[in-house]
N, C-alpha and C positions, 0 to 999 in steps of 0.2 A: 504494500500500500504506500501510496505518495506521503510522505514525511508530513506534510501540510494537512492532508487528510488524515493522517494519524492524529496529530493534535487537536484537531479540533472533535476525532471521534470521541478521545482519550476525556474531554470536557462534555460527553453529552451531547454535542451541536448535532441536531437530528438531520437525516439526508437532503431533507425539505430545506432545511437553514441553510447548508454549504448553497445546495443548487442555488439557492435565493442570492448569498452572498457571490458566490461569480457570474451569475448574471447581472448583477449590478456593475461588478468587477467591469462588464463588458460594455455596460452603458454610462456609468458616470465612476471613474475610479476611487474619485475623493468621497464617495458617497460609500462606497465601500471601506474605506479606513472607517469611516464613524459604523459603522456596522459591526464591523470586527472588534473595536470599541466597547462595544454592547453586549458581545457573547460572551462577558464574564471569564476571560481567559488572562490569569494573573499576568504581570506585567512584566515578571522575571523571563516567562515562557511566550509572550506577545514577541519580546527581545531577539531570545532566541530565534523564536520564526522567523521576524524579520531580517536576521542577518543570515541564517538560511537560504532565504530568497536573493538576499542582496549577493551573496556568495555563490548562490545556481540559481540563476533566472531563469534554468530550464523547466523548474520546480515548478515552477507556476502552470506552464504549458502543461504540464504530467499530468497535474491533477487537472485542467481542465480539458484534456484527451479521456482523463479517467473518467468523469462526471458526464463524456457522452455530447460534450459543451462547443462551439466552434472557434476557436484559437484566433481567425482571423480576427472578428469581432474585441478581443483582448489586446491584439496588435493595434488594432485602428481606435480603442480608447486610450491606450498606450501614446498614438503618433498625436492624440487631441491635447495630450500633457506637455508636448515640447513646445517652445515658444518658435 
C-alpha cells in the first residue's frame, strides 16, 4: 500500500474521505491542505508525510493510480500553482 495511504488508513480516514480528499487535490490544491488539516492527523506525523512527498513526489501519483483517480487532473492543478 502507498505510504500516504497507509497513514491516513492507520488514523481511520475512511475510503470515502481519501477519494474526497484527492479529488479536491485535483481541483483546488490549497483546498486540500485545509482538509488534510481536519482529519485529525497529529502534527509530528502530518510532518513526516509531508517530507515524504516532498522527498518522492512520485508518492502522490501512487496513491492516486491506487485510488483508480486520473493523474492528469493533479498535474494541471499542480501547473495552476506556478506563477
Amino acid at each position: 500500500m502507498n505510504p500516504i495511504l497507509a497513514i491516513f488508513k492507520e488514523h481511520n480516514i475512511s475510503d470515502a474521505q481519501i477519494n474526497e480528499l484527492f479529488q479536491t487535490l485535483t481541483e483546488n490544491p490549497f483546498a486540500a491542505m485545509a482538509t488534510i488539516g481536519q482529519l485529525g492527523i497529529p502534527a509530528e506525523q502530518l510532518q513526516q508525510l509531508m517530507g515524504m512527498v516532498m522527498q518522492n513526489p512520485a508518492l502522490i501519483k501512487e496513491a492516486v493510480e491506487e485510488l483508480g483517480l486520473d493523474f492528469s487532473k493533479v498535474e494541471a492543478a499542480k501547473a495552476q500553482l506556478q506563477p
